[in-house]
C-alpha positions as CSV (number, residue, x, y, z in Angstrom):
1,X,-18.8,-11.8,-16.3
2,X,-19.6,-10.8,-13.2
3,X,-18.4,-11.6,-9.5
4,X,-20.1,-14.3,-7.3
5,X,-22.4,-12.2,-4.7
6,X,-21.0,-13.0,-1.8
7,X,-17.6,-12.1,-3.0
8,X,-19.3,-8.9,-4.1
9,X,-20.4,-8.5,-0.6
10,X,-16.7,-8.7,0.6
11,X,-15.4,-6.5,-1.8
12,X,-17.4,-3.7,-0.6
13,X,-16.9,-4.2,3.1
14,X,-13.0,-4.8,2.7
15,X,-13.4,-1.8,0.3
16,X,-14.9,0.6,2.5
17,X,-12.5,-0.6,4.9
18,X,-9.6,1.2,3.8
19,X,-11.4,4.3,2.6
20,X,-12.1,4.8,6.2
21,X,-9.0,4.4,7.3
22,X,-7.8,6.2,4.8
23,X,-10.0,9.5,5.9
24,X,-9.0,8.7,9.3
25,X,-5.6,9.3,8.1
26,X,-5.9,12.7,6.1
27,X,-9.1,13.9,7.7
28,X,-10.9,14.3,5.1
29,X,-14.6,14.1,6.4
30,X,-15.5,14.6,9.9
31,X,-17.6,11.8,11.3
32,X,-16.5,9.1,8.7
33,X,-15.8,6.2,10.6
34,X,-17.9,3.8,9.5
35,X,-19.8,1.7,7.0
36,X,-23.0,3.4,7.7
37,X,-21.0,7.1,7.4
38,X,-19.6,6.2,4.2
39,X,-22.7,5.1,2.7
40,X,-23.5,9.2,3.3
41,X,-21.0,10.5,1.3
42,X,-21.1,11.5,-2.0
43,X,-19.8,10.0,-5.1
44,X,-17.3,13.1,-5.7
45,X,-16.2,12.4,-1.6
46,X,-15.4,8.7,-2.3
47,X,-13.8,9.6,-5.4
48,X,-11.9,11.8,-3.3
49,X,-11.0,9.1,-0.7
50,X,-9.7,7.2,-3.7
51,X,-7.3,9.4,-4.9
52,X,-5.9,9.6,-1.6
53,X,-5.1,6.1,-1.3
54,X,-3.6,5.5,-4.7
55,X,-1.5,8.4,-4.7
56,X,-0.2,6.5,-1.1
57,X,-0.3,2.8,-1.9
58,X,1.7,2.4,1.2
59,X,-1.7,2.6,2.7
60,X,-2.4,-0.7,2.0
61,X,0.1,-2.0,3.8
62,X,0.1,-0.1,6.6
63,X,-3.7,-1.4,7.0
64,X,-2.8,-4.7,6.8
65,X,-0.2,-4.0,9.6
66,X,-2.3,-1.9,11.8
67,X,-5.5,-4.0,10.9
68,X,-7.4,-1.5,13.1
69,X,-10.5,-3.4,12.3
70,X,-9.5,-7.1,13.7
71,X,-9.8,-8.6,10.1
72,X,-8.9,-11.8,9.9
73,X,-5.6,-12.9,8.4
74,X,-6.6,-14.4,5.1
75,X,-8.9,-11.2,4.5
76,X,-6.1,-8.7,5.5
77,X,-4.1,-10.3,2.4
78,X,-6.3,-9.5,0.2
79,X,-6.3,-6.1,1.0
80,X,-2.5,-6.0,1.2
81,X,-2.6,-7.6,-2.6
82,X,-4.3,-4.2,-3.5
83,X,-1.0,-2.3,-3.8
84,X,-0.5,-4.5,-6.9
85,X,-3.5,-1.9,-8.6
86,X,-3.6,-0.6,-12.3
87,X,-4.7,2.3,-12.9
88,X,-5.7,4.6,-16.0
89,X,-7.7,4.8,-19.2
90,X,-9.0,1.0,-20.9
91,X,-10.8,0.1,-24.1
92,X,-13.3,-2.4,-23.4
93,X,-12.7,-4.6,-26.1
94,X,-15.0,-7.7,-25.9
95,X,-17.5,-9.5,-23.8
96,X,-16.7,-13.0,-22.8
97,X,-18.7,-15.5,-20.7
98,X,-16.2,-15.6,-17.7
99,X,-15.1,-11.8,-17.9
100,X,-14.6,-8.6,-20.3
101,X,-12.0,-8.0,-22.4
102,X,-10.1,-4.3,-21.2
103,X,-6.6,-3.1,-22.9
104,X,-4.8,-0.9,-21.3
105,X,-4.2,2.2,-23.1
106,X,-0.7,2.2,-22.8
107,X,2.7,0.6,-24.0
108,X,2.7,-2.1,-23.5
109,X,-0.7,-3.2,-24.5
110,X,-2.2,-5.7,-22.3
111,X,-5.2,-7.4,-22.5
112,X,-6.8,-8.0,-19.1
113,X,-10.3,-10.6,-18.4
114,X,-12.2,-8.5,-16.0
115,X,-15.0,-9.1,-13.7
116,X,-17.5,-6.8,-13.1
117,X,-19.4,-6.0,-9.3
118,X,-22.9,-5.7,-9.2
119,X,-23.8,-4.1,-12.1
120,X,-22.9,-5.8,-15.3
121,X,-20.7,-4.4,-17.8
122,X,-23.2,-4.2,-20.6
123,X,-25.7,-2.3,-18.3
124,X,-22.6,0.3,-17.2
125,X,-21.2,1.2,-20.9
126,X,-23.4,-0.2,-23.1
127,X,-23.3,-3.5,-25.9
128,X,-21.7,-1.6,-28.8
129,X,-18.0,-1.9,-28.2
130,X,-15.3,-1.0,-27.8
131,X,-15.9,1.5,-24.9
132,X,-13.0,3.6,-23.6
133,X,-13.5,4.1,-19.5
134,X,-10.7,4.9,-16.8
135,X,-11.1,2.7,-13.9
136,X,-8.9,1.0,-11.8
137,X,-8.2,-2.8,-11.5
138,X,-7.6,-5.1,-8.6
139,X,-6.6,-8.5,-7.7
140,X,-9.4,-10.3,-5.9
141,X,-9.0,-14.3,-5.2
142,X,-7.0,-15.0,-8.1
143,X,-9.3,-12.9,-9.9
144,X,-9.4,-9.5,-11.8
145,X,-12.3,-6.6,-10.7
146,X,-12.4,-3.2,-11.2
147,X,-13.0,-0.9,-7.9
148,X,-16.2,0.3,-8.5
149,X,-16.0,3.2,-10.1
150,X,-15.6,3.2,-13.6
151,X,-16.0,6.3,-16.0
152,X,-17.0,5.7,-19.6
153,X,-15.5,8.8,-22.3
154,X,-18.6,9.8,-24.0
155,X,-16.8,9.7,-27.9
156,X,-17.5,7.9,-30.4
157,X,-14.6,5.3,-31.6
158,X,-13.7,5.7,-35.4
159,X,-13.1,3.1,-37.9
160,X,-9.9,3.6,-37.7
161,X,-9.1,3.4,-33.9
162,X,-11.4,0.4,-34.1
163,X,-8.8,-1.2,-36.5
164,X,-5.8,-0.4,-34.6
165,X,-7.4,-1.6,-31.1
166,X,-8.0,-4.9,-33.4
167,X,-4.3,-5.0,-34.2
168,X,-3.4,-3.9,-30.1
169,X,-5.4,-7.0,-29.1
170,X,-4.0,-9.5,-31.0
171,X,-0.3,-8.5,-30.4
172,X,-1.3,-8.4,-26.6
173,X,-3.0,-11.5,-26.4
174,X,0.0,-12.9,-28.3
175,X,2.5,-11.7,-26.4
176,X,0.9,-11.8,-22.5
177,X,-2.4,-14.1,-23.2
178,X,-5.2,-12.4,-21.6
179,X,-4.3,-11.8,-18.1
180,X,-7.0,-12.8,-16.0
181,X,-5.0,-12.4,-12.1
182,X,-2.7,-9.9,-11.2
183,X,-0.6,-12.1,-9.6
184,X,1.7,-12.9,-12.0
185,X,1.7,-9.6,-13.4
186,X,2.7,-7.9,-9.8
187,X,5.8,-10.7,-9.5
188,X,7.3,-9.3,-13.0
189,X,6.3,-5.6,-12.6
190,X,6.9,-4.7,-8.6
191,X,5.2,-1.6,-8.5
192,X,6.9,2.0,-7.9
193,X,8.0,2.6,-5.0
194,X,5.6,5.0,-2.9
195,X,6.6,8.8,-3.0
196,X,6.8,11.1,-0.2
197,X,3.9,14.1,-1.1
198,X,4.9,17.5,0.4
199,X,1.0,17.6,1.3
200,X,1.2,14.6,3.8
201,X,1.0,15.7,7.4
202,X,3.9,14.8,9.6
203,X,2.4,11.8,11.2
204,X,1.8,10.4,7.9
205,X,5.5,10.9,6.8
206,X,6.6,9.5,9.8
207,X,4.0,6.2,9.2
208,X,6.0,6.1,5.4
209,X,9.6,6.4,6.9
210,X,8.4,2.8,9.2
211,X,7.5,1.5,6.2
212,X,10.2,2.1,4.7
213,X,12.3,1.0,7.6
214,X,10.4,-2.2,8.5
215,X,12.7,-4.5,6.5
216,X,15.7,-5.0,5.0
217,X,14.3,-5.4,1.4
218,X,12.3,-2.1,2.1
219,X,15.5,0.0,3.0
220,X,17.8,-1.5,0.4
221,X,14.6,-0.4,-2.2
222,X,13.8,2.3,-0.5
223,X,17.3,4.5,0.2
224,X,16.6,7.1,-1.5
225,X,13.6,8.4,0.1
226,X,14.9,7.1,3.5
227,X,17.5,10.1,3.0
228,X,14.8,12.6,1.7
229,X,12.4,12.0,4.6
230,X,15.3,12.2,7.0
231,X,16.6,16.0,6.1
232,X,12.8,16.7,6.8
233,X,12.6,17.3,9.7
234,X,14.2,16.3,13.2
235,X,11.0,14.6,14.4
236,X,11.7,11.9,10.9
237,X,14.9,12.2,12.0
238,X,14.0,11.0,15.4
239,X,12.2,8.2,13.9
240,X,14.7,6.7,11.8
241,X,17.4,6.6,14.5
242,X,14.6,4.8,17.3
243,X,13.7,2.3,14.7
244,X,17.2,1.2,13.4
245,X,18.1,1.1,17.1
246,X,15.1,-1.2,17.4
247,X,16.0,-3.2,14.4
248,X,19.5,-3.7,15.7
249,X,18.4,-4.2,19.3
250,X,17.0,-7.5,17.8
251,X,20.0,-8.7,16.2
252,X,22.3,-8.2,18.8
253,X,20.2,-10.1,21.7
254,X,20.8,-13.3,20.9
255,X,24.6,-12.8,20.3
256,X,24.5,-11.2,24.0
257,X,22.7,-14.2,25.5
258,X,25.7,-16.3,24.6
259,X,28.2,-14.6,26.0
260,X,26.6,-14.3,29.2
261,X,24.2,-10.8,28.7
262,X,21.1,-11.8,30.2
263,X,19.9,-8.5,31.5
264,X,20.2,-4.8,31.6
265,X,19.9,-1.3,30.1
266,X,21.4,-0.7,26.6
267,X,21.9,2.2,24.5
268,X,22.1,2.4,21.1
269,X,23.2,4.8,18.5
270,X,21.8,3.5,15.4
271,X,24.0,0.4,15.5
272,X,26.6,1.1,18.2
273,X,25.9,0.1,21.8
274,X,27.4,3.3,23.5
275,X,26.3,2.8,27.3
276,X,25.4,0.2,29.2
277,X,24.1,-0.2,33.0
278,X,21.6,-2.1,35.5
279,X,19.2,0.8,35.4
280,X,17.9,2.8,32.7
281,X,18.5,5.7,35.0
282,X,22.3,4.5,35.1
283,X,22.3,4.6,31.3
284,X,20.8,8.1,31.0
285,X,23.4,9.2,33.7
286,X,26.1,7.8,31.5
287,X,24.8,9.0,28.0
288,X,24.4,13.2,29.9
289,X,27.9,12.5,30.4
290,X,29.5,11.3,26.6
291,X,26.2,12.5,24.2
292,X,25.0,16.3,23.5
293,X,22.3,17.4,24.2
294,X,20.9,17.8,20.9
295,X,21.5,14.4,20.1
296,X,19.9,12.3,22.9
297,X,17.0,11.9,21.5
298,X,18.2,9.6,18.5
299,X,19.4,7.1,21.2
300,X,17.6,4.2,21.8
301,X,17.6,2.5,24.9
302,X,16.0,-0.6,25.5
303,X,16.1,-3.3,28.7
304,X,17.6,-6.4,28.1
305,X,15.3,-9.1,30.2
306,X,16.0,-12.8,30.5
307,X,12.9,-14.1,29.1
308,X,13.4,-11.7,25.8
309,X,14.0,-14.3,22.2
């Protein structure tokens, strides 16, 4: 029931990874930047650094952009799968030979093979079951683990709830089987989308608005709270016109290659080219001439080169 050591090993460093990164986002905890730092902290700090980053699963993705620790690629994807977490209260139904039985404690019921870290599960909640704990699951190599912290309700489980859990499981395990990967579970329930928090600081409202930007599947999902973030403030709003200028930068390169555009200085209001020149101090000239003030700064100007794809 329990993970292979080596993997355990992983888990923890990869782990650990984020939680930094994630304090170096909020500043949390001064001096936290490493293994040997968060090793220092106490449970009630970690737990704190937890919430953090599932209140803001956009973090995981932004780590596996940034990668700020030089991961390697295969590594960084199973940090990215992390988004794809479960969170809440579980009964711990059964013990298996390959993994423990959890049901979530929610409609609909679903019963879930989980492995445990280092610590097995009969040594963490005991061998009378079931055990109600809230925890919170994540995919690991096709696999199912809990994150390492996982908080047993000291109660006692009547004859009666025992009964209806019975009935819970069977309907679960025949409606889903018991899911033992996340995987398929995270292709039929995408999760929410991530929230903006009135508690974030600007920079990390800003690093949620390029997410949001960053494709065309994430704006089309993401509208609404592109428009929020926007009326925020006229820094986000800054943002969102330099990226889509970016964005549409790119498209309209290779369509200006073939008619003959091999270099220069563009401007670009979101997606309009509105000045064009040799120099980018040509450009600004022209834009001081045709843009207000006020509004210059949502331009984004960009040189054309002849090597640029």
């Amino acid at each position: 029931m329990q993970l292979a050591d080596s993997d355990i090993d992983l888990f923890y460093h990869l782990y650990y990874s984020i939680l930094i990164y994630v304090n170096q986002k909020f500043g949390l905890f001064a001096g936290c930047c490493g293994s040997e730092e968060m090793s220092e902290l106490t449970p009630l700090q970690v737990n704190e650094l937890r919430q953090q980053l599932y209140t803001h699963p956009y973090l995981f993705d932004l780590f596996a952009e940034e990668n700020p620790l030089k991961i390697a690629p295969d590594l960084l994807q199973i940090v990215s799968s992390w988004h794809n977490f479960i969170s809440g209260r579980f009964y711990i139904y059964s013990y298996h030979q390959n993994y423990a039985v959890l049901i979530a404690d929610r409609p609909p019921s679903k019963a879930y093979g989980v492995l445990a870290l280092d610590c097995p599960f009969p040594e963490l909640v005991g061998s009378v079951l079931p055990v109600m704990v809230e925890t919170v699951l994540l995919p690991f190599k096709n696999k199912i683990i809990y994150d390492g912290t996982l908080q047993p309700y000291p109660f006692y489980l009547g004859l009666s709830i025992k009964g209806s859990l019975s009935e819970t499981y069977h309907h679960a395990v025949e409606k889903f089987g018991i899911i033992a990967s996340l995987t398929e579970v995270a292709a039929a329930e995408p999760p929410p989308a991530p929230q903006p928090d009135h508690q974030l600081s600007p920079l990390s409202h800003g690093e949620l608005l390029k997410f949001y930007l960053q494709s065309e599947e994430n704006r089309k999902t993401y509208e609404i709270q592109i428009q929020e973030l926007v009326q925020k403030s006229v820094d986000l709003k800054v943002i969102y016109y330099q990226e889509m200028g970016r964005l549409y930068a790119e498209i309209y390169q290779a369509r200006w290659r073939e008619i003959g555009i091999k270099k220069g200085w563009i401007a670009l209001f979101e997606e309009m080219p509105i000045a064009s020149g040799g120099t980018k101090a040509e450009v600004e000239g022209i834009l001081k001439k045709i843009i207000p003030a006020d509004r210059r700064k949502f331009v984004y100007i960009f040189r054309l080169k002849p090597g640029d794809r």
